[in-house]
Structure formats: structure tokens, C-alpha cells
C-alpha positions in Angstrom: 13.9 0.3 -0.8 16.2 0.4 2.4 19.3 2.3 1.9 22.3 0.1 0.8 19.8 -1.8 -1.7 18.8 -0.4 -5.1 15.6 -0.3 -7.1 16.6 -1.9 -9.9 16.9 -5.3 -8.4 13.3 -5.4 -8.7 10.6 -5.9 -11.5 7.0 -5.5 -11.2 4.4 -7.9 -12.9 0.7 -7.4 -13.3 -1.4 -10.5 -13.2 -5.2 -11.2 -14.3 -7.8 -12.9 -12.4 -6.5 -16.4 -13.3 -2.9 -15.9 -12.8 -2.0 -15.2 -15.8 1.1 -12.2 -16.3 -0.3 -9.7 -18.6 2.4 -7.0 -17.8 6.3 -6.5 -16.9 8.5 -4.0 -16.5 11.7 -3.0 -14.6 12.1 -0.4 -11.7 14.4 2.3 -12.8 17.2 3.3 -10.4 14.7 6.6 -9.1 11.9 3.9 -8.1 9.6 4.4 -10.9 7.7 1.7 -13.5 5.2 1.8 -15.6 3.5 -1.6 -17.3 1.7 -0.4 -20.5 -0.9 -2.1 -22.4 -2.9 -3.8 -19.9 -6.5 -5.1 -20.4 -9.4 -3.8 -18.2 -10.5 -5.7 -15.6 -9.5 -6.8 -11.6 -5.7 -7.0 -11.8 -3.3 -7.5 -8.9 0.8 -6.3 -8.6 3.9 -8.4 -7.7 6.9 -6.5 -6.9 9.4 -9.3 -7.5 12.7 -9.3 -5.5 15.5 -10.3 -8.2 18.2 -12.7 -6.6 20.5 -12.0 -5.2 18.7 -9.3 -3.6 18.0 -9.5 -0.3 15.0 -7.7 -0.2 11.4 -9.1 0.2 9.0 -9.6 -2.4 5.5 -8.3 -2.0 1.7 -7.7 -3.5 0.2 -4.9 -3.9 -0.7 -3.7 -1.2 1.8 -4.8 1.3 0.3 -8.3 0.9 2.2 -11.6 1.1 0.2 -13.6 -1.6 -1.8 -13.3 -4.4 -5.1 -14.0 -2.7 -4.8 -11.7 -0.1 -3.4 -8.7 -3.0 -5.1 -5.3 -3.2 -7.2 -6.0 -6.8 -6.3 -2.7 -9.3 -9.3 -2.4 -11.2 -8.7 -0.8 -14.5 -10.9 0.4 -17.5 -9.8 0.1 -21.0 -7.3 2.8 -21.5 -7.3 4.1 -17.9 -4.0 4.9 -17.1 -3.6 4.3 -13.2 -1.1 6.0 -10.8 0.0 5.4 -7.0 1.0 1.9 -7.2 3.7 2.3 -4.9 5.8 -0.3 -2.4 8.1 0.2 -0.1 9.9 -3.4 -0.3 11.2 -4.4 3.3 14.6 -6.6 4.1 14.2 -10.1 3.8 15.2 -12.5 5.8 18.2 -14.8 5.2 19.2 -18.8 5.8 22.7 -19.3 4.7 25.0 -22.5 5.9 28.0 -24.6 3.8 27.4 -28.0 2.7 29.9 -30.7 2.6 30.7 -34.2 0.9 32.7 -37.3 1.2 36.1 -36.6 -1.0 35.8 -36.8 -4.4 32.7 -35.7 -4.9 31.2 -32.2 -5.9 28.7 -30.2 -4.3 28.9 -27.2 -6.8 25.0 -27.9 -8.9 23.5 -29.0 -6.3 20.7 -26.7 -4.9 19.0 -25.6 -1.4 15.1 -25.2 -1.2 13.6 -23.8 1.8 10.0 -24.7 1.9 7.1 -23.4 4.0 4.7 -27.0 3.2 5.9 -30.2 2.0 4.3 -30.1 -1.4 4.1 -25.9 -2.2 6.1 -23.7 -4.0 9.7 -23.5 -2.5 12.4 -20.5 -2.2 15.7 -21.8 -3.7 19.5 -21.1 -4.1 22.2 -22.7 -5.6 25.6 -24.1 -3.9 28.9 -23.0 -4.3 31.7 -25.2 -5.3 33.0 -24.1 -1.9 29.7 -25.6 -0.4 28.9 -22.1 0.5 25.1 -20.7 -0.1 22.4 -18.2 0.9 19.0 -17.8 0.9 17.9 -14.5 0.7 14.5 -12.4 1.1 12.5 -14.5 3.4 9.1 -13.1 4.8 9.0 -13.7 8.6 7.5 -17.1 9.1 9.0 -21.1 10.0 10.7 -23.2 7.0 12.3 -26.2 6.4 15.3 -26.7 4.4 16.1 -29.5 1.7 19.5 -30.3 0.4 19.7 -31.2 -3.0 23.2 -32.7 -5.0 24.0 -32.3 -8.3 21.8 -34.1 -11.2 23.0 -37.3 -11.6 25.2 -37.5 -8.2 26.0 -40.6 -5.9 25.2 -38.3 -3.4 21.6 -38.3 -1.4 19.3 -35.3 -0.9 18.2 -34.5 2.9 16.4 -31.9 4.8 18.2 -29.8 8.1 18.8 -31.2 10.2 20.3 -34.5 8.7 16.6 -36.0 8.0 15.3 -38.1 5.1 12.0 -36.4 4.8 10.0 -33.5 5.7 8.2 -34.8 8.5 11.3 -34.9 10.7 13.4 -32.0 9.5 14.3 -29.7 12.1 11.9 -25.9 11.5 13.9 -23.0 11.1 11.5 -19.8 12.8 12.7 -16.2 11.0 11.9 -13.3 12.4 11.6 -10.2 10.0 14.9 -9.0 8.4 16.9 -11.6 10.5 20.1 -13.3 9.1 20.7 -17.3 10.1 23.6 -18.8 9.4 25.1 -22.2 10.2 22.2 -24.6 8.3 24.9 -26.7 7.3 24.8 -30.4 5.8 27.3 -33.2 5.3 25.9 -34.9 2.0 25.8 -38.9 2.8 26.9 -41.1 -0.5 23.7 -43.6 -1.8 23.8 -46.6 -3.5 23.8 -47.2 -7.5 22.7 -49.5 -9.8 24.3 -50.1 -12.8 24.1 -53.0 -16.0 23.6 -53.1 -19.5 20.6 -53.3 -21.6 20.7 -54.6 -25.1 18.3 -54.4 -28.0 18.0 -56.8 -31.0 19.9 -56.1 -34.0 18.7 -54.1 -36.5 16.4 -51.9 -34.1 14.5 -48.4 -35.0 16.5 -45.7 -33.1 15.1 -42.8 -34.7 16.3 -39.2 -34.7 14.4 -37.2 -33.1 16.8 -38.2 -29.2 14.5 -41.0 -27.8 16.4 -43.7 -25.8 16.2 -46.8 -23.6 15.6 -45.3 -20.0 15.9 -47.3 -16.7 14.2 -46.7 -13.9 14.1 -48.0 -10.0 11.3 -47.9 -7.7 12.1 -48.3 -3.7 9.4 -51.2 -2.6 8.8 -48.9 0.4 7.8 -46.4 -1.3 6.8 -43.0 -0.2 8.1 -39.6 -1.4 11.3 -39.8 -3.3 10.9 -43.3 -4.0 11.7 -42.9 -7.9 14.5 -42.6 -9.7 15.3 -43.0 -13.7 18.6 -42.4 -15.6 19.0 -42.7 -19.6 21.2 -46.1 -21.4 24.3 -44.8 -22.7 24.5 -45.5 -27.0 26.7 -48.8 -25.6 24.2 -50.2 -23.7 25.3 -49.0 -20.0 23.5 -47.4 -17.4 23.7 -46.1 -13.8 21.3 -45.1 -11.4 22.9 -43.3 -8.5 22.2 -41.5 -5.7 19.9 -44.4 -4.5 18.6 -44.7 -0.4 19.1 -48.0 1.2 16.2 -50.2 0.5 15.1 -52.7 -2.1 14.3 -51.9 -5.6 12.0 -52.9 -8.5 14.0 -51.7 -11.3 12.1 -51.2 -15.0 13.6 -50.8 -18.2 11.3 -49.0 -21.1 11.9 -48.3 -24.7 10.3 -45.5 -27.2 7.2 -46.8 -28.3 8.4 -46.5 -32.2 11.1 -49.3 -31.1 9.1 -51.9 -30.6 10.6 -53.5 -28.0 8.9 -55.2 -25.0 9.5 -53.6 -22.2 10.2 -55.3 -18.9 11.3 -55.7 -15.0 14.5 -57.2 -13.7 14.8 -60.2 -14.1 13.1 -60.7 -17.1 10.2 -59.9 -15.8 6.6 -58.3 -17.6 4.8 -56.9 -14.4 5.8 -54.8 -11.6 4.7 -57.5 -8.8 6.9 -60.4 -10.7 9.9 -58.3 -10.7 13.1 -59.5 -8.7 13.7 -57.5 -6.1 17.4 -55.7 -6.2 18.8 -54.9 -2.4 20.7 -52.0 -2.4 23.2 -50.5 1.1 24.2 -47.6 1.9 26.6 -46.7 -0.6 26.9 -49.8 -2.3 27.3 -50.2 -6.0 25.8 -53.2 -7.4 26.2 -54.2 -10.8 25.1 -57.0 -13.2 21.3 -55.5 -13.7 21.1 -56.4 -16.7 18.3 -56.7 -19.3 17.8 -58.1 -23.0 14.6 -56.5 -24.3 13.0 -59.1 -27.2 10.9 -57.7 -30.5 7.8 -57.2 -29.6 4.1 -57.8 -32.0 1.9 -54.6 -32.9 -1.3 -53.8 -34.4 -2.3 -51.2 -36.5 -4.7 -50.0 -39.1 -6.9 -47.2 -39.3 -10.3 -45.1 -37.6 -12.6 -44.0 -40.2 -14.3 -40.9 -38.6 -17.9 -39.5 -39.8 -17.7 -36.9 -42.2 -16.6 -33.3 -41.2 -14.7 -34.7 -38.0 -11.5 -34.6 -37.8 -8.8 -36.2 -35.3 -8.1 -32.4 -33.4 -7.5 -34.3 -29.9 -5.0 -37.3 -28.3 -8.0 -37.9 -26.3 -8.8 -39.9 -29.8 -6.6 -43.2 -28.5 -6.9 -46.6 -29.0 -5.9 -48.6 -25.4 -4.9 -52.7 -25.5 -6.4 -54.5 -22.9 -5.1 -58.2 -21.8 -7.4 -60.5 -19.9 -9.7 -59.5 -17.3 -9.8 -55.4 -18.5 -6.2 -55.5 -17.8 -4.3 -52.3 -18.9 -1.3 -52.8 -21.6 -0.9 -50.1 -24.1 -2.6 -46.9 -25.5 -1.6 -44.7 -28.0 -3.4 -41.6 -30.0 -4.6 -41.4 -33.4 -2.9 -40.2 -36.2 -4.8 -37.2 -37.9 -5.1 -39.8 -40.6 -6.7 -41.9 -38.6 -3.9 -44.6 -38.6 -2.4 -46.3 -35.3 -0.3 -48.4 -34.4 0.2 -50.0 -31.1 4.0 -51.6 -30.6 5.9 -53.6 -28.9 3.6 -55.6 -27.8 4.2 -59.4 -25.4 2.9 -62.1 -26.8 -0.6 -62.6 -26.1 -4.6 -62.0 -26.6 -6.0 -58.2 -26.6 -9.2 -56.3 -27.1 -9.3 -53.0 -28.6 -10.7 -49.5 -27.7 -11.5 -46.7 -29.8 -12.1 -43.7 -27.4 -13.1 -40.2 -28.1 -13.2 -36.9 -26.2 -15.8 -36.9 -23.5 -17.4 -33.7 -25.8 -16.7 -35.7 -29.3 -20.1 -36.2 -31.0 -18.3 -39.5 -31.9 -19.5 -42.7 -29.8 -16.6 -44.8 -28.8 -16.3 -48.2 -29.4 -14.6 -51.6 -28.8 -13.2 -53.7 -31.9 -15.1 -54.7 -33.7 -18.2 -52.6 -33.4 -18.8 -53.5 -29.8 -20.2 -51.6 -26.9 -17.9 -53.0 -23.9 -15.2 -55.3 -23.5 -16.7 -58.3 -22.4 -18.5 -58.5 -25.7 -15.6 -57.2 -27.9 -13.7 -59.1 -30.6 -10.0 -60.9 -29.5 -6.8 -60.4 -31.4 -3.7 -62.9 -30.8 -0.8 -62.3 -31.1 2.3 -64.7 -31.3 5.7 -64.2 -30.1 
């Protein structure tokens, strides 16, 4: 490694054909590793770069990805030497990110991405707003801004964009340090209201809980958010972009509540739309979710096969084919399908695609059209 920086901030890992880590070990402070008890077969190095180091990860052999790594092709028990790198200095992107008072940038994280959708480089801000992104290869990025979990605050991408499309490219040149990506977090909108639940409801143990969530009608990427109903009934959904929202409010399934849209509404295209500014709270989004019916009972399976798979599941349909509800079978063979709107439904059994097992509709049908109705009331 150059002079200044030390071995031991890095760690080698040995990966199989399929990606899979099969080996790890740490660089001692001389520059040495050995990774023991590897299979045969084509394996391929990482020498990882441990943050904060500012020194660039590689492959084996001075390659940038895993594709393009120099395969090590061991026998069993072969012990292999001469794996050697010689890790270069990364490049850098550092910058200070601020926020309107009283609100907190310290959580809040900085990825610097090289495609929209692919794996990202990331660092964490500061409480100062301070942070740095260290051992880039050479190449262009783009940086994203992220706030705290659960902050008023919106995300954006250098220089003060919405999306990756427009955000400004940052062009690194091996080793080089840039500094001055900074970021003045905007404030979004929120949501907030209550949701209550009949008396006498199923709450479990096992941490389920009422969940609200708001989708922009826009759309596009980063249209979704979803926050968790507080044990009193409140909620808040912040951070939110100016737009207009569908906003949904779902239960655990062993509730047996009916689920809904605002304003008591049962499908996506019904719901009331809620207009939201730019950092304006708007409050009253409320919601009263009503006992819903179920059905239950129990899949006999031929002898010697046994439930090993959700891909066993029986699905609700409403009129027309129309999607409702699915849920797995119990090894057992029992089911139950809850919280369900008043209403008519046909039920199918399905199986793995590899089952010897035929699926079926209820009761004892081949397709839906022909399969047997159950009504429920309110």
C-alpha cells in the first residue's frame, strides 16, 4: 500500500463461481494473508478497502470487477502463493450538508452512484453536516443525499436535483480529492391522522402493527413512502415531495381487519386523493378499519406429501378473476384467509410448479369460471 496508509485496513475475500464468499482473512501489518480451507475449483480475490481508508479496492489481478478478475484455479488441498496487490489511492468526494433550523442531518447518509439502479459507494454525515467519500476508482458519479430515517427532510442528488436523470456528474480522475459537493436539505411535507381498530382486536406478540403508507399519483422512483401507527393510534408520514397522494392503511393479516384507502375507500383507483405542498403538514387522515369475514378449513394432500413450500397458497378472487387475498398453507394443511370485505369469492388451491400435486379451484374445479362461490356478509 502507498506510504502513509497501512495494510491492515484491508481484508481479502475469496469468492466461488456464483459469488458466493468462501474465504476471509485480514492483512497483517507486513502485507501478508492467507485464506485457508478453500474448495477446488475457479475462484477469484477481492482485496477490500476497509472505511475509512482511502485506498482503492481491487480484484485479483488489478481488475475493477468481478467479471473481469483473474480466476485462481485451485485443486483440493493445493496451497497457492503469489496472490499479491498493490492497492492504489482512491479517489475522494467530500462536501457539508445543511438543513433548515431545527432539524438534524447527523443519520442521514451520502451514496455516490456510478448507474441509477447499481450498487452504490456510501458514507455517513456528520452531525456538523460534514462527510467524505473515500476510495473511488477513476470514473463519473453521481451523488444522492439522503436525511435521517424518518426525517421531514427530502433526499436529492448534486446538484440540488430530484432525480438521477438531472443530477449534475462528478468526473474523478485517479487519486484525486473533490471537495465542495455540498447540499442544503429542503423540508417535505407530512401526513399525519389516526387510525383505529375495533375493540377487542388480535394484536399478537410477535411486533406486527397497523402500517400506513402514501403513494405519489405521479409516480416514478421514490414515489413510496410507509411509516408504522403508534400503540395510540397516531401516525406520520414525513419527508413527503409536493404532489398528490393515495394514502393506504393495512393491518397484519392475523387481525382481521379490512384494510382500506383514504377516505374509506377499498381500491387504489377509489381512493381520495390527499394534496400535499412543499413543507406542509396536513393532518385529519384519518381511518376506522371495520372487522372483516374469513374463510378457513383445511387441504388434504395425497399420501407421502407434505406442505414443504408457501408456494402451497390458497388466493381469493372477487368478480371477474379479480385479486383479493392469498395466503400459504399451514403444514397441517389448515388456512385461513382474514379480514376479508364483504362480498362473493372463489377459491384456489395452488401448488409448486414441480409439486406432483394438480392444483385446483373450490370445489374440485379446474378454472375459475367453473369454480364454486362463497358469500360472505358484512
Amino acid at each position: 500500500v502507498p506510504s502513509g496508509s497501512s495494510p491492515t485496513d484491508v481484508t481479502v475475500q475469496v469468492s466461488d463461481a456464483t459469488q458466493e464468499t468462501v474465504g476471509y482473512a485480514n492483512v497483517a501489518s507486513d502485507g501478508t494473508y492467507s485464506v485457508r480451507g478453500l474448495p477446488s475449483g475457479s475462484l477469484r480475490v477481492h482485496f477490500t478497502a476497509m472505511s475509512p481508508s482511502t485506498l482503492q479496492s481491487e480484484w485479483w489481478d488489478d481488475k475493477p470487477d468481478f467479471a473481469s478478475a483473474t480466476p485462481v484455479v485451485l485443486t483440493a488441498g493445493q496451497a497457492r502463493n503469489g496472490v499479491d496487490a498493490t492497492l492504489a489511492p482512491g479517489a475522494s468526494i467530500s462536501g457539508r450538508i445543511t438543513a433548515p433550523a431545527g432539524y438534524a442531518v447527523a443519520g442521514g447518509s451520502v451514496e455516490v452512484h456510478t448507474s441509477e439502479f447499481g450498487p452504490s459507494v456510501w458514507g455517513n454525515i456528520a452531525a456538523d453536516g460534514s462527510f467524505s467519500v473515500t476510495g473511488l476508482p477513476a470514473g463519473t458519479y453521481r451523488v444522492k443525499f439522503q436525511p435521517p430515517w424518518n426525517s421531514a427532510l427530502l433526499p436529492e442528488w448534486y446538484d440540488d436535483a430530484s432525480r438521477y436523470a438531472d443530477a449534475s456528474p462528478i468526473t474523478l480522475t485517479t487519486g484525486q480529492t473533490r471537495a465542495g459537493v455540498n447540499a442544503a436539505f429542503a423540508l417535505g411535507g407530512t401526513i399525519t391522522g389516526t387510525v383505529t381498530v375495533p375493540a377487542g382486536t388480535p394484536r399478537g406478540s410477535n411486533g406486527t402493527t397497523l402500517r400506513v403508507s402514501a403513494s405519489l399519483d405521479s409516480g416514478g422512483s421514490g414515489s413510496y413512502f410507509s411509516a408504522e401507527v403508534a400503540p395510540d393510534g397516531s401516525y406520520a408520514l414525513r419527508g413527503l415531495p409536493a404532489g398528490q397522494y393515495r394514502v393506504s392503511f393495512q393491518s397484519p393479516d392475523a387481525w382481521g381487519l379490512i384494510d382500506e384507502y383514504y377516505d374509506d375507500a377499498t381500491g387504489y383507483y377509489d381512493a381520495t386523493l390527499v394534496p400535499v405542498a412543499s413543507g406542509q403538514t396536513v393532518s385529519g387522515i384519518n381511518a376506522a378499519l371495520a372487522a372483516g369475514g374469513s374463510i378457513s378449513g383445511r387441504v388434504t394432500l395425497p399420501s407421502g406429501v407434505k406442505v414443504d413450500s408457501m408456494q402451497y397458497r390458497v388466493t381469493a378472487y372477487g368478480p371477474q378473476m379479480s385479486y383479493v387475498d392469498s395466503i400459504g398453507i399451514n403444514s397441517d394443511g389448515t388456512y385461513a384467509l382474514r379480514g376479508l370485505p364483504a362480498g362473493t369469492y372463489r377459491l384456489e388451491f395452488s401448488t409448486p410448479s414441480d409439486s406432483v400435486v394438480l392444483p385446483e379451484w373450490y370445489t374440485d374445479k379446474s378454472q375459475f369460471w367453473s369454480a364454486d362461490s362463497l358469500t360472505l356478509s358484512a
